[in-house]
PAMIDREN-433983 format. One record per residue (C-alpha): z, x, y. Coordinates in steps of 0.001 Angstrom, whole numbers, padded with zeros to 6 digits, always signed. Layout:
N
ZXY ...
This chain:
308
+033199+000119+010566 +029783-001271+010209 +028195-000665+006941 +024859+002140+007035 +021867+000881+006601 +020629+000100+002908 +017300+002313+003248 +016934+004440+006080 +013414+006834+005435 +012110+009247+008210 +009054+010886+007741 +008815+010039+004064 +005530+011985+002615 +004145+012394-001327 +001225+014842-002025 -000147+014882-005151 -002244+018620-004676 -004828+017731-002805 -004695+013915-002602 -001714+012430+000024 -000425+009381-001530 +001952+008128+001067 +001602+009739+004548 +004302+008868+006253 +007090+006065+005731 +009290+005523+008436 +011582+001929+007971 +014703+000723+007638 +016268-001859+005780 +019784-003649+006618 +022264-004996+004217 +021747-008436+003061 +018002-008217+004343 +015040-009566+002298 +012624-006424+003068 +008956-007192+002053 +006702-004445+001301 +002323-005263+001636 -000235-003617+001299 -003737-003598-000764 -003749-001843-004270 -003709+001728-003595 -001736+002178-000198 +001235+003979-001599 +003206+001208-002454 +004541+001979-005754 +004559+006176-004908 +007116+005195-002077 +009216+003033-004486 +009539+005755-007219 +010475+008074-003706 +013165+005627-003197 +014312+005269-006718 +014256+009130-007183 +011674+008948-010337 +009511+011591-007998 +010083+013846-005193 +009053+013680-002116 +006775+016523-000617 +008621+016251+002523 +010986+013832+005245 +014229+012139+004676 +015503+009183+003356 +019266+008090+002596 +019821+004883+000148 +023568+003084+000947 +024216+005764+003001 +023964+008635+000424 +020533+011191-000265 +018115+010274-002525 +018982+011072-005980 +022901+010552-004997 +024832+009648-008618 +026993+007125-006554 +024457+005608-004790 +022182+005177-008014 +025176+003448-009932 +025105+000143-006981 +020665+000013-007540 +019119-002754-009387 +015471-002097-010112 +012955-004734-011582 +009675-002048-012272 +006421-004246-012203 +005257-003150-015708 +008300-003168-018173 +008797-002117-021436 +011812-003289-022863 +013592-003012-025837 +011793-005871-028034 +014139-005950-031109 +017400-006292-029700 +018332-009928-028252 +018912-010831-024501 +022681-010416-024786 +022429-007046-026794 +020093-005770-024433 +022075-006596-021345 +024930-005280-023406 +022892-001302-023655 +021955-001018-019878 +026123-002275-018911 +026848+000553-021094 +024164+003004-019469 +026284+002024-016060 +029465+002909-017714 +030815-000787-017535 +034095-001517-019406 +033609-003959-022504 +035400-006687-020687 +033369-006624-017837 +030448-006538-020118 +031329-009815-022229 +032341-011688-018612 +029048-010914-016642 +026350-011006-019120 +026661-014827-020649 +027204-015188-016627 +023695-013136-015544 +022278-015416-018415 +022763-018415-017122 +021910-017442-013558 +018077-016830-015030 +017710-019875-016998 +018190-018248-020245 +022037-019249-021805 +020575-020896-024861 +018585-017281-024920 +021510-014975-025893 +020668-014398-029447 +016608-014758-029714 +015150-011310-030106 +012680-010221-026922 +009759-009836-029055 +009761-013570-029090 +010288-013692-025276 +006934-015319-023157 +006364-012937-019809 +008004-014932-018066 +011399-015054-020138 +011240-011033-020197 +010332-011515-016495 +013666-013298-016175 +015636-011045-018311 +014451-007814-016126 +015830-009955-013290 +019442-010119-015321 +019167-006724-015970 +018498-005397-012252 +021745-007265-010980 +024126-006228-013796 +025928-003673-012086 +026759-005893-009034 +024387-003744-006847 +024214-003551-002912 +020509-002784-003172 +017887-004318-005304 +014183-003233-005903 +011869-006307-007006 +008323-004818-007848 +006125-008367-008223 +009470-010439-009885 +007578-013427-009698 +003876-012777-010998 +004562-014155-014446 +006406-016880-013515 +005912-020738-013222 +006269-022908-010248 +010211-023624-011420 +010240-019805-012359 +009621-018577-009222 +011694-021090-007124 +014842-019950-009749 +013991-016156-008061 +013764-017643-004921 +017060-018947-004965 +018340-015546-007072 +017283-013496-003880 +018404-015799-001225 +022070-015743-003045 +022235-012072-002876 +021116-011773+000741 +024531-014368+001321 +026350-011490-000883 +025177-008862+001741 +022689-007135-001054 +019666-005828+000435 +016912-006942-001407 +013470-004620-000974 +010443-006785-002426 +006674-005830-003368 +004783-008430-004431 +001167-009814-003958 +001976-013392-003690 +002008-013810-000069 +003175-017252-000334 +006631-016391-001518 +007086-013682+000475 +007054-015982+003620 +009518-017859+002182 +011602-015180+001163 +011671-012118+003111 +013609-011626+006573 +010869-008810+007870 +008442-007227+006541 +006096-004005+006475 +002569-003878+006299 +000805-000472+004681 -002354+001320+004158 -003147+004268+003004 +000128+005609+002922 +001088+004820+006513 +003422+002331+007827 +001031+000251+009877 +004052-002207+011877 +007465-003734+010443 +008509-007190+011690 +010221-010154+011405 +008506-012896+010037 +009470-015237+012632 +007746-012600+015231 +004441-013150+013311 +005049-016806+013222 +005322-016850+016744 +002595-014376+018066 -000125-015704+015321 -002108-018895+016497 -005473-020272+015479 -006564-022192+018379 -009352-025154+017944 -010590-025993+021150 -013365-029253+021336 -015171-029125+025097 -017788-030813+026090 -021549-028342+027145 -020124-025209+025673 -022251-022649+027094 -021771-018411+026774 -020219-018217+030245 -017091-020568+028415 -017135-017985+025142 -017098-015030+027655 -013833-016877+029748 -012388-017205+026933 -011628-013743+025995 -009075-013571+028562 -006639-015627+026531 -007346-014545+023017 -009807-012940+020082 -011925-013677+017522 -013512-015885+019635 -016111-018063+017613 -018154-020780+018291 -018021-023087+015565 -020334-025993+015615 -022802-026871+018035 -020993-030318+019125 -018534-027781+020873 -015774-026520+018669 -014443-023627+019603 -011902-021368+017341 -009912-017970+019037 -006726-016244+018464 -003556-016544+020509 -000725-014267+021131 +001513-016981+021797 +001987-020683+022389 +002774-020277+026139 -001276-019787+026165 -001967-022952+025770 -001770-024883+029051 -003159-021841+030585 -006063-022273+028967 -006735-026149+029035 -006099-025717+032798 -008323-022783+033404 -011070-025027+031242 -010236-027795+033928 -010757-025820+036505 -014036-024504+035453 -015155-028087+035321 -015589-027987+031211 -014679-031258+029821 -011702-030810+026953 -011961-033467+024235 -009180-031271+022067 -006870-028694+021701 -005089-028122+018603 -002964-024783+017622 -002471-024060+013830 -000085-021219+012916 -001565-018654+011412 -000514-017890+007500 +001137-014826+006238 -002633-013879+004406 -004647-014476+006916 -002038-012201+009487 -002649-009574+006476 -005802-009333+006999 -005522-008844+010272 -003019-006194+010533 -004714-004378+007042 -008157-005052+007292 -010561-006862+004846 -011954-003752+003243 -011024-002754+000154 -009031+000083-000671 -010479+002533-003885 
């Protein structure tokens, strides 16, 4: 039998009295998939993780996690959670504090002692085990929070920004962390900001704003449909500009020695376009696609105004 999907939401809606925080989320997230989760500050990011995690209620829909409702004890005991703004427990050690939260699962002491010098080593931090986490940097209790989310050997993870406080090496140690568990089958739902590792990271992802679900994709999809064309022709003129529009958007003219930037759907644009430009007698000194990047499809999909 196949295994249910990791998150399954339908519908998912939060009012707080008068204010709706998330409108409606509707996704679904497999096992072993990297799930990303964007949107600008204020779209209902965070409201819809605490839905999922069952730290609030929802005002209405459905959602199952691994299967189960929200709130189900079984469910809950195979979640890791990394919350974006931590507060941990800053005079015990690393081990001692991995040691609480296996007994808050219930985890025999034997399975304790094996997986926690284990976890430590998988974050960088072995040599760690006895130093207090008041003398942790952010990125150390970054790290440790990372231990602590996979202690339980969970099927689902929840990373809110894992990476922010990291360094280059920091983040590429994640990286690897996350790609490991997707190879394990563990779902792996990600919010972060830094677009950047969330293309090389995430399977698909969803794009929100103001507490809608705007589209969820794959990010190969957006790789594929998102093209920056340059075009160089020779006497550019408004009647090319116009022509133009039947291939793409955002048409601009760039310079006036005849560059010319639009937006494709898809590569299979292309010769159509240098032959229509043929055909029309303009002269075509270049054409060059570029792929568009994950923040500039963003802003695309979201918008560039700023959310309150």
């Amino acid at each position: 039998m196949s295994s249910p999907p990791a998150i399954q939401t339908t519908n998912l809606r939060k009012e707080f009295g008068s204010k709706v925080a998330v409108a409606d989320l509707t996704l679904q997230v497999e096992p072993g998939e990297i799930f990303g989760f964007l949107g600008p500050n204020g779209a209902g990011k965070t409201t819809s993780m605490k839905m999922l995690l069952g730290l609030t209620a929802p005002t209405s829909g459905e959602a199952t996690l691994l299967g189960q409702p929200l709130g189900d004890r079984r469910a809950r005991a195979r979640i890791g959670f990394l919350p974006e703004h931590f507060r941990f427990h800053e005079w015990l050690s690393a081990a001692e504090f991995l040691d609480l939260h296996g007994r808050l699962y219930d985890m025999e002491r034997s399975a304790r002692r094996k997986v926690i010098p284990e976890l430590l080593e998988l974050v960088g931090l072995a040599d760690r085990a006895g130093t207090r986490l008041s003398a942790f940097s952010k990125g150390m209790l970054q790290r440790i929070g990372l231990a602590q989310a996979l202690l339980n050997d969970p099927r689902l993870v929840f990373l809110d920004e894992p990476t922010s406080g990291l360094d280059p090496l920091g983040r590429r140690l994640v990286r690897n962390i996350i790609n490991s568990l997707r190879e394990e089958g563990t779902a792996v739902f990600l919010n972060s900001h830094l677009l950047g590792e969330i293309e090389l990271t995430c399977d698909r992802v969803a794009f929100i704003r103001e507490g809608k679900v705007l589209r969820v994709t794959s990010l190969a999809e957006l790789q594929e449909e998102a093209l920056q064309v340059r075009l160089r022709v020779g006497a550019p003129d408004p009647a090319l500009l116009h022509g133009l529009e039947q291939f793409g958007s955002d048409i601009r003219l760039e310079r006036g020695d005849g560059v010319v930037s639009l937006s494709v759907s898809h590569e299979r644009c292309l010769p159509q376009i240098a032959q229509w430009l043929v055909s029309e007698g303009y002269t075509l000194y270049e054409l060059s696609p570029q792929r568009l990047s994950l923040e500039e499809r963003f802003i695309q999909i979201i918008g560039d105004r700023l959310t309150e």
